[in-house]
BAFI-3210 file (N, C-alpha, C; in Angstrom, 3 decimals, decimal comma, padded with zeros to 6 digits):
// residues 227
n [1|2|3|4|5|6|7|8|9|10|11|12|13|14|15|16|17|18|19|20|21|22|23|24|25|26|27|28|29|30|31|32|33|34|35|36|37|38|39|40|41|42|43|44|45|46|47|48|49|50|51|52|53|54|55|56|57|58|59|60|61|62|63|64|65|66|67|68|69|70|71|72|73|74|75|76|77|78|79|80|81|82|83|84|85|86|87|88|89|90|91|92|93|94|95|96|97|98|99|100|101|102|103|104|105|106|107|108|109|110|111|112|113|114|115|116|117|118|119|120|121|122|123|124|125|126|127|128|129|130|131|132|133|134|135|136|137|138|139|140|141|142|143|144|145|146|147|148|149|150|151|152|153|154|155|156|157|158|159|160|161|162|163|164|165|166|167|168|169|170|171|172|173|174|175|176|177|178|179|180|181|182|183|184|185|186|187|188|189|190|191|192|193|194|195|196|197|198|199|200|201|202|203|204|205|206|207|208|209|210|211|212|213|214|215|216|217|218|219|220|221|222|223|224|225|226|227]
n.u [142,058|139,235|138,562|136,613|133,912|131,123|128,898|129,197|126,287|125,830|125,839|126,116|125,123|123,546|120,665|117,303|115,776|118,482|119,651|118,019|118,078|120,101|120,465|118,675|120,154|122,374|121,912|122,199|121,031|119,405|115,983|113,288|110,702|108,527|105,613|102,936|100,600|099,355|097,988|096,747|096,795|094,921|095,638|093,840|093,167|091,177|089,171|090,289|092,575|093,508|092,282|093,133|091,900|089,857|090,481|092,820|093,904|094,812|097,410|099,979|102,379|102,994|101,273|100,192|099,016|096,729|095,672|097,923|097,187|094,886|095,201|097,327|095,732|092,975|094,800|095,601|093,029|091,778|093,176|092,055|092,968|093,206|091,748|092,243|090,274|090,872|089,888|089,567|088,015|085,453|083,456|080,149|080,651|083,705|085,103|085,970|088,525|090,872|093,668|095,079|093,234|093,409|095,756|095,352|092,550|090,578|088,666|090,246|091,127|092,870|090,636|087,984|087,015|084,475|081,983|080,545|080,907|082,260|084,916|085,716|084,427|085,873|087,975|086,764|088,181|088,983|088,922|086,689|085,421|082,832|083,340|085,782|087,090|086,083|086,912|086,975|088,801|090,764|093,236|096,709|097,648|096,653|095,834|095,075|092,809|090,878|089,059|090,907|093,514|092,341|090,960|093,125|093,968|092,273|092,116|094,527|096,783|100,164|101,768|102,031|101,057|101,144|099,713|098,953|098,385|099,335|102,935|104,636|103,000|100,691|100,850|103,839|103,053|101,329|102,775|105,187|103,856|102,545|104,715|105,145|103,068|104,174|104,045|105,315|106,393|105,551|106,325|105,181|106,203|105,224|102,891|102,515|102,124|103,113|103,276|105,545|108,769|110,598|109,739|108,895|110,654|112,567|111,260|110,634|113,229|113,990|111,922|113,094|115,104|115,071|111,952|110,316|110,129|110,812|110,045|109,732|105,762|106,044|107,050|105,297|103,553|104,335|105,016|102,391|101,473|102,621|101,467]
n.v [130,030|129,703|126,598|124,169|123,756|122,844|121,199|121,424|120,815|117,576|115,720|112,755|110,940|109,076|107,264|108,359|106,124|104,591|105,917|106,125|103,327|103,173|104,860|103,531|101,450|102,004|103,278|106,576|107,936|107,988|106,054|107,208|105,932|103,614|104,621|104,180|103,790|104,102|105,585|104,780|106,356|106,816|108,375|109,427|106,966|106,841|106,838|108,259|108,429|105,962|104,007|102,522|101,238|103,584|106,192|108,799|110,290|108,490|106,164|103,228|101,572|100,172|097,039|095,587|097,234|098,521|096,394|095,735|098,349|097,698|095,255|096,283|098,176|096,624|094,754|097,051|097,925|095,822|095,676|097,931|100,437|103,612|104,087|105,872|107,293|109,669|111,544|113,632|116,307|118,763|121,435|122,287|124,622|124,975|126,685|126,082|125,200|127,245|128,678|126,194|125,508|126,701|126,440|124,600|123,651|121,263|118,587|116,593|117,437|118,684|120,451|119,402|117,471|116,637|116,510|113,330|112,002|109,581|109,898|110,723|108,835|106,065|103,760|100,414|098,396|099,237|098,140|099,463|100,721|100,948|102,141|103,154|106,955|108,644|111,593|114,053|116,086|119,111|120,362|119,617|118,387|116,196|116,885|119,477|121,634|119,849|117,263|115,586|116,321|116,993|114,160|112,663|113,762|113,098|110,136|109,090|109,076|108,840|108,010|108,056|106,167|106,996|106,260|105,918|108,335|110,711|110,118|111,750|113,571|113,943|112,287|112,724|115,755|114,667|113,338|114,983|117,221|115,514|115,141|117,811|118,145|116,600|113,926|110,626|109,001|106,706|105,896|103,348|101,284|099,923|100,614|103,705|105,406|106,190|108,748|108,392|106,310|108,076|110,633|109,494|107,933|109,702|111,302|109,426|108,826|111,577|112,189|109,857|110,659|113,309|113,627|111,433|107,790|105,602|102,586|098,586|097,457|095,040|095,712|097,190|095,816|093,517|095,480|095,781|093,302|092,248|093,301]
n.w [101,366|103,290|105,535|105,217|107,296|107,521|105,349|101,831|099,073|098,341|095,056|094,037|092,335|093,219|093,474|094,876|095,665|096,527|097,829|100,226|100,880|101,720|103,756|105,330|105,992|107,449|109,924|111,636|113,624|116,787|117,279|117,571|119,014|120,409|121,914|124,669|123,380|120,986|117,916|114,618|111,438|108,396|106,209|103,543|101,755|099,221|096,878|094,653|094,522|094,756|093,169|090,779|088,389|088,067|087,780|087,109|088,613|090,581|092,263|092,706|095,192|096,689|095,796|097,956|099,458|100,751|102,248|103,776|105,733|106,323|108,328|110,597|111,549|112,262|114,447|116,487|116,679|117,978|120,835|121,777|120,949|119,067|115,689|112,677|110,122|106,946|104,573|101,463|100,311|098,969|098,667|096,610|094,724|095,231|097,200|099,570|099,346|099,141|098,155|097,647|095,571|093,630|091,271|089,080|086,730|085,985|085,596|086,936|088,706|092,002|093,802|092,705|093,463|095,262|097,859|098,502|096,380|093,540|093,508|096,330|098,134|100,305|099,344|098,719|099,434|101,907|105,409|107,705|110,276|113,177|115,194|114,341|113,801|111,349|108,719|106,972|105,593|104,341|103,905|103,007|105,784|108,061|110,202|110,325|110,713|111,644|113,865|114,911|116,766|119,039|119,655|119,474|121,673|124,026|123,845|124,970|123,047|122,376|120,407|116,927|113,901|111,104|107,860|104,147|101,379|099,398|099,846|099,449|099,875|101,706|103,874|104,508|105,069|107,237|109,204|109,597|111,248|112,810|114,786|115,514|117,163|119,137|119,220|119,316|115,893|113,449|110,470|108,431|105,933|103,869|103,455|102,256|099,681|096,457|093,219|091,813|091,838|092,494|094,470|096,670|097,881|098,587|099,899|102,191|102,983|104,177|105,971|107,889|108,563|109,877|110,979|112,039|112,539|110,162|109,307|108,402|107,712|109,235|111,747|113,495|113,364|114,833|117,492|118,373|118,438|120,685|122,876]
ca.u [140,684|138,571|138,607|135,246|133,460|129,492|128,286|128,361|125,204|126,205|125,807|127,276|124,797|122,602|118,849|116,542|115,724|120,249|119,732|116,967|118,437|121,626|119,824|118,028|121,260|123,393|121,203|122,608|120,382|118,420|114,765|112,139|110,427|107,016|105,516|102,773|099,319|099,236|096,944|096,288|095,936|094,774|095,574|093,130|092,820|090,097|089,256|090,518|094,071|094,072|091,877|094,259|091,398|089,280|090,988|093,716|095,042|095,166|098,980|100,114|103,472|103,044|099,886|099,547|098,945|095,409|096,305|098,730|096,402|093,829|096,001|097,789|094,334|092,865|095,337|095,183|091,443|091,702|093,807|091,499|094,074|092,146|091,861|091,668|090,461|090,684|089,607|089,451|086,925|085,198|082,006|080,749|082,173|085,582|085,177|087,036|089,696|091,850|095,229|095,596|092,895|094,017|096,435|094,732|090,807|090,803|087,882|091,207|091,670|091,832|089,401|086,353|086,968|083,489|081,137|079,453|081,299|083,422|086,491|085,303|084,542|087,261|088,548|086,112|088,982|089,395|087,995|086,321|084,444|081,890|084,150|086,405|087,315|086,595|086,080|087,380|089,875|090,551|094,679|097,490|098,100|095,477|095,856|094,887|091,223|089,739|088,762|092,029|094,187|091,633|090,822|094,577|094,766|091,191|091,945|095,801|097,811|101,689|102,305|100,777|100,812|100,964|099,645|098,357|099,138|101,234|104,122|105,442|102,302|099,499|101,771|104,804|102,211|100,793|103,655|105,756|102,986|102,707|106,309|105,199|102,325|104,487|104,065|106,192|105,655|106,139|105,566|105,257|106,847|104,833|101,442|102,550|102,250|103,407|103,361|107,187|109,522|111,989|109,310|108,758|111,780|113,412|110,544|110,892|114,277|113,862|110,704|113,162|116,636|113,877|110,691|109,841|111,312|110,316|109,957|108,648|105,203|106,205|108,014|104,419|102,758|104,988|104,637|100,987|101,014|103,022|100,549]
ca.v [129,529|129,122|125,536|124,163|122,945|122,100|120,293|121,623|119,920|116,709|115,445|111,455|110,267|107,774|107,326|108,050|104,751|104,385|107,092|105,595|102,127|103,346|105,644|102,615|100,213|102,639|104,749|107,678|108,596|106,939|105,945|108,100|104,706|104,005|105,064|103,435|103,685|104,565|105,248|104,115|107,494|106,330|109,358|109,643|106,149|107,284|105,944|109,454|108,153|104,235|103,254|103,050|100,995|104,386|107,829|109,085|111,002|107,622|105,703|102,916|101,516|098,325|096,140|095,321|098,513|098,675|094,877|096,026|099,335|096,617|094,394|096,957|098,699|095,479|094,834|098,574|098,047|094,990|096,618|099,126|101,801|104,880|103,988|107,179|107,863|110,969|112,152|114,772|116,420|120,325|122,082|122,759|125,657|124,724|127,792|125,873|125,107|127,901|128,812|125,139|124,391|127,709|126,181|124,408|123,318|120,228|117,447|115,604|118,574|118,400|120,891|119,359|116,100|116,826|115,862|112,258|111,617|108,832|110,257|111,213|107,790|105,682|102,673|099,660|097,292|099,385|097,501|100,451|099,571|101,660|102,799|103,822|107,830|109,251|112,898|114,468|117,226|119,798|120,373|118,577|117,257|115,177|117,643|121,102|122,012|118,794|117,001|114,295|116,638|116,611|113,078|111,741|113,873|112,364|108,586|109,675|108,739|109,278|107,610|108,225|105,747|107,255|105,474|106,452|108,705|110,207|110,110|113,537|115,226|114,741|111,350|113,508|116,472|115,020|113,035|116,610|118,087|114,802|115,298|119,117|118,107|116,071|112,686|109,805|109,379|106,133|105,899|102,099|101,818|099,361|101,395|104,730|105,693|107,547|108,589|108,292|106,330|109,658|111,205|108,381|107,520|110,311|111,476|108,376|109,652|112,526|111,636|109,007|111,348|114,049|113,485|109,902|106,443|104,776|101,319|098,277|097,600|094,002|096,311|097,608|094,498|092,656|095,697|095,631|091,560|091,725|094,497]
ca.w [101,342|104,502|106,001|104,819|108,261|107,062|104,106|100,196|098,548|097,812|093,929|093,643|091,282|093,526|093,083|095,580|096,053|096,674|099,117|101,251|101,509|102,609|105,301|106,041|105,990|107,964|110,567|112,356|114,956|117,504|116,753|118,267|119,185|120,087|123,758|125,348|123,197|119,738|116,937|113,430|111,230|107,773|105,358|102,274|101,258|098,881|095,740|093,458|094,869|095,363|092,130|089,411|087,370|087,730|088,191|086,591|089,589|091,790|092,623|093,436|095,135|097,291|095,844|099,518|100,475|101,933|103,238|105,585|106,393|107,286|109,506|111,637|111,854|112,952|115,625|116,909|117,322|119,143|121,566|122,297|120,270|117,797|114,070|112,205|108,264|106,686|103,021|101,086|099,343|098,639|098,456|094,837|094,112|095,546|098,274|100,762|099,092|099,539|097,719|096,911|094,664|092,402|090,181|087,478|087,167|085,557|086,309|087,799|089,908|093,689|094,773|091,894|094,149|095,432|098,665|098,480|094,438|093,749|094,101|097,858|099,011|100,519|098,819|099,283|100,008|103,669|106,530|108,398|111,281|113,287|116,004|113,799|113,443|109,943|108,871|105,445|105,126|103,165|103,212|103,807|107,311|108,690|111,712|110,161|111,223|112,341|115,356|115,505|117,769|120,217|119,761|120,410|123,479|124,577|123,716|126,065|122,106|122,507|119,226|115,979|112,887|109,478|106,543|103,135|100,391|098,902|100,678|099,485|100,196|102,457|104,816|105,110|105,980|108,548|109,996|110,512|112,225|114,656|115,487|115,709|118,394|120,065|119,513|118,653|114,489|112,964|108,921|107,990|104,702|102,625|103,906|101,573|097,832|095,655|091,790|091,385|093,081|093,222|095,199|097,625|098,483|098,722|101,321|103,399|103,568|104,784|107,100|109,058|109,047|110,593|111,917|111,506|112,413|109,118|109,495|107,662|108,660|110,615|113,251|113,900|113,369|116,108|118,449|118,227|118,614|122,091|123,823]
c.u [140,306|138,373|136,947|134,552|132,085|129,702|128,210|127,133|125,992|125,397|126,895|126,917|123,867|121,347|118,313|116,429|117,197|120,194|119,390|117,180|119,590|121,402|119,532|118,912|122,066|122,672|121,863|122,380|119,616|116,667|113,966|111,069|108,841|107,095|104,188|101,275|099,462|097,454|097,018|096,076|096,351|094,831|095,287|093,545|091,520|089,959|089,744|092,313|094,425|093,163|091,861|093,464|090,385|089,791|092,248|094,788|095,055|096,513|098,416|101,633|103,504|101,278|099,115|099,308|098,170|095,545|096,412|098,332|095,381|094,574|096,343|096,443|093,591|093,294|095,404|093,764|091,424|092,020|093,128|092,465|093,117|092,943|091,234|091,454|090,290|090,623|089,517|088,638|086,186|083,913|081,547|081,130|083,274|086,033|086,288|088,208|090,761|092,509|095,348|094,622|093,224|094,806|096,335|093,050|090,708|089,443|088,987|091,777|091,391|090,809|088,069|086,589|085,641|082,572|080,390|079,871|082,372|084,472|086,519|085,417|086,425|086,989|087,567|086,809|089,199|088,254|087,887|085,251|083,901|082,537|085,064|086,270|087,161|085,717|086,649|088,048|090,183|092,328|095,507|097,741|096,373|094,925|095,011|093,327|090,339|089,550|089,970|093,096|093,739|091,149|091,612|094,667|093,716|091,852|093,744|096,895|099,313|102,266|101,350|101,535|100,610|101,063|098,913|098,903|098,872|101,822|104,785|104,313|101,996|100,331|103,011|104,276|101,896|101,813|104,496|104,830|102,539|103,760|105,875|104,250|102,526|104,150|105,069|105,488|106,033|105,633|106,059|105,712|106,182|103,339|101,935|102,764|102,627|103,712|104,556|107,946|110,700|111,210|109,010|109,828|112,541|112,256|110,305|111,952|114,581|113,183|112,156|114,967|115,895|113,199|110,250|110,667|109,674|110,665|108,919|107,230|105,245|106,637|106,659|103,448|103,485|104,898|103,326|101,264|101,670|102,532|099,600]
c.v [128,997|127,527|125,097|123,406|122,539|121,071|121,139|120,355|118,994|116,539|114,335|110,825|109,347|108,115|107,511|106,993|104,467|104,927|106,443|104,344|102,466|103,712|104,577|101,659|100,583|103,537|105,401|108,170|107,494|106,910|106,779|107,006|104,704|103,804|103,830|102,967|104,334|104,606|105,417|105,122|107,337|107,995|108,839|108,162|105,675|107,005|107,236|108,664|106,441|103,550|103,321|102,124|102,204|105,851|107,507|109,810|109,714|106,780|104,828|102,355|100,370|097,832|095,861|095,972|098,161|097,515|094,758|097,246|098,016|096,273|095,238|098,334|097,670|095,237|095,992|098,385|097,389|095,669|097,876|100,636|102,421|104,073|104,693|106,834|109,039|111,066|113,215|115,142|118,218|119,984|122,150|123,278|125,804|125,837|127,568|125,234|125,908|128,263|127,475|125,228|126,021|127,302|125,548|123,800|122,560|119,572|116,426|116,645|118,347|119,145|120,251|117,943|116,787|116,149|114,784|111,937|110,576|108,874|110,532|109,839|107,077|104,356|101,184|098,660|097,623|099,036|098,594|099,825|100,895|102,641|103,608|105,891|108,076|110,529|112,766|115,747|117,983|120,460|119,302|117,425|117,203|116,073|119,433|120,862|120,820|118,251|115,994|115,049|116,337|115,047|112,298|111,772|112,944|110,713|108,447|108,959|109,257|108,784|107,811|107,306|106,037|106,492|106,041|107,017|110,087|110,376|110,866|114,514|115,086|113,312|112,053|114,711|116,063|114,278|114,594|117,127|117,138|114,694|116,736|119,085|116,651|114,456|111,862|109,019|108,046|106,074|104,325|102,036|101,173|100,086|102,672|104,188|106,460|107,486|108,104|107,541|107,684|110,498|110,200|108,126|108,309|111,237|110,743|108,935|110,424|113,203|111,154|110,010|112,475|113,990|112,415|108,671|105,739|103,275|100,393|097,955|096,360|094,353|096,899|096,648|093,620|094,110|095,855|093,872|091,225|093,148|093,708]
c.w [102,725|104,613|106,065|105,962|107,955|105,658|103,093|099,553|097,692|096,432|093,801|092,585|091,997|093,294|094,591|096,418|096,638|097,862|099,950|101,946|102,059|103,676|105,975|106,740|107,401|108,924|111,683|113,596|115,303|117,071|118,091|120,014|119,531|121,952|124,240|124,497|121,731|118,804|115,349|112,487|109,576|106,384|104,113|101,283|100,862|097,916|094,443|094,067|094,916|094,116|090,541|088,716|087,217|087,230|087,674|087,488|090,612|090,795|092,831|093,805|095,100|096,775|096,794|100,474|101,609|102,576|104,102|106,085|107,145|108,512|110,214|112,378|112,969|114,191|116,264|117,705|118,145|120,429|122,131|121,942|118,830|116,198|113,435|110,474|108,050|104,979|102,581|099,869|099,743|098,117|097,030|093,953|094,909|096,326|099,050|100,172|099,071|097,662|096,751|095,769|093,413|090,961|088,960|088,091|086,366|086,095|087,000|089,198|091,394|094,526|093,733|092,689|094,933|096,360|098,290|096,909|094,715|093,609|095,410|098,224|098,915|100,186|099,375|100,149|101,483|104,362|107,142|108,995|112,043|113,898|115,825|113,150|111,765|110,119|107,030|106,041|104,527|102,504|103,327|104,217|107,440|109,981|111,434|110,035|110,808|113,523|116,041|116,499|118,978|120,489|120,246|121,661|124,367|125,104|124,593|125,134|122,770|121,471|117,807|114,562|111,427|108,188|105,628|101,870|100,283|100,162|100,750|099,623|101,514|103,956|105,537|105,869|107,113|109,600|110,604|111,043|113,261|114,936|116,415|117,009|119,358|120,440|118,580|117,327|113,931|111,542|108,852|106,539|103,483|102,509|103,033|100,234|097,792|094,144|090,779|092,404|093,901|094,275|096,606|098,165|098,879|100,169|102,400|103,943|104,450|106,122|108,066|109,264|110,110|111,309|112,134|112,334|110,880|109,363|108,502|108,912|109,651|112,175|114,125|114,369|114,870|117,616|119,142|118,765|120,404|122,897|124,479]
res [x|x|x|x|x|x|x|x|x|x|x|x|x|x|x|x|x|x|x|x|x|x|x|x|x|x|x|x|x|x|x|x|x|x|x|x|x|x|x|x|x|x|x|x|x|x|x|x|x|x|x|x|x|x|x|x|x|x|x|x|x|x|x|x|x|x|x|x|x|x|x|x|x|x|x|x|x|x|x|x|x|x|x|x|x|x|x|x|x|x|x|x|x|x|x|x|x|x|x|x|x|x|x|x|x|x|x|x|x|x|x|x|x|x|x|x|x|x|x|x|x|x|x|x|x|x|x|x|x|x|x|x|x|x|x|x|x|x|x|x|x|x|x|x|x|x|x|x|x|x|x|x|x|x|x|x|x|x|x|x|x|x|x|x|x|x|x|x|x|x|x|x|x|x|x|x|x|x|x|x|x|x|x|x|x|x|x|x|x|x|x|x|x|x|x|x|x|x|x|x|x|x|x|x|x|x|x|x|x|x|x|x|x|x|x|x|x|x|x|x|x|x|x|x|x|x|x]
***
């Protein structure tokens, strides 16, 4: 029998959650870290996802989500550093939705999330301020056909901020694709949702062994406070 040099897929029995703190406890690789100017990029903290007394398709993880979206928003702005929102929402017959919105048609569905409806707006609790970046979206990453690529390079970003939800879709989306355009990615950890913890945690995971330094958000909050 050949001398087994890689990895067979491990199976020990831990949770997600087991996984993630150990990654976290024990880390492997060096942190990415943060460069000189960052920005704030607020993924779809929209009320079809963040208002679990309305909608049936909105999460939540940390209570203090939007909180600590405020605050590290907040300090960002001060600072003269971009604070992005992004939402998501479709035409009325669900044209632009593609591929994705195919798979079921539901009134909870994500392409009948619909221009100017309250599943479109974003969450009253977010402090959004004038200056502030918002567009709407239609996959994903935060990055696929809108104006925030060109905006980072404008405002001369080298770090990008990922907060929002989920954390296994449209957060992990757009974090791998700001690794992919080259900037340093941090995901704050009490700033994401998600429906499950097995999906959350096990995409933090994977985010900070990968593409990511996951961090809580005080590590953001204190590098923001000494700028």
């Amino acid at each position: 029998m050949a001398e087994l040099v890689g990895t067979r897929m491990v199976e020990d029995g831990r949770t997600a959650r087991q996984i993630f703190e150990d990654v976290m406890a024990n880390p492997a690789r060096k942190k990415f870290g943060f460069g000189e100017k960052l920005a704030i990029v607020n993924v779809d903290v929209q009320q079809a996802y963040t208002r679990t007394d309305l909608f049936k398709t909105a999460y939540e993880t940390d209570p203090n989500q939007i909180d600590h979206i405020n605050r590290i928003s907040a300090l960002a702005r001060e600072r003269g550093m971009p604070v992005i929102w992004s939402r998501v929402a479709y035409k009325d017959d669900a044209g632009d939705a593609g591929i994705w919105g195919t798979r079921t048609d539901t009134e909870d569905s994500l392409q009948n999330i619909k221009y100017g409806s309250e599943r479109h707006a974003f969450d009253p609790r977010c402090d959004i301020k004038p200056a502030d970046l918002q567009f709407t979206k239609r996959m994903p990453s935060v990055f696929f056909e809108t104006p925030l690529a060109s905006y980072l390079t404008f405002h001369r970003v080298d770090t990008v901020v990922v907060t929002g939800g989920s954390t296994s879709g449209c957060v992990r989306a757009t974090a791998v694709d700001a690794l992919s355009h080259g900037y340093r990615t941090i995901v704050p950890i009490e700033t994401c949702a998600d429906k499950h913890e097995s999906y959350h945690f096990a995409n933090l995971t994977d985010l900070q062994l990968k593409y990511a330094d996951v961090e809580p958000v005080e590590a953001v909050v204190n590098w923001l406070e000494r700028r």
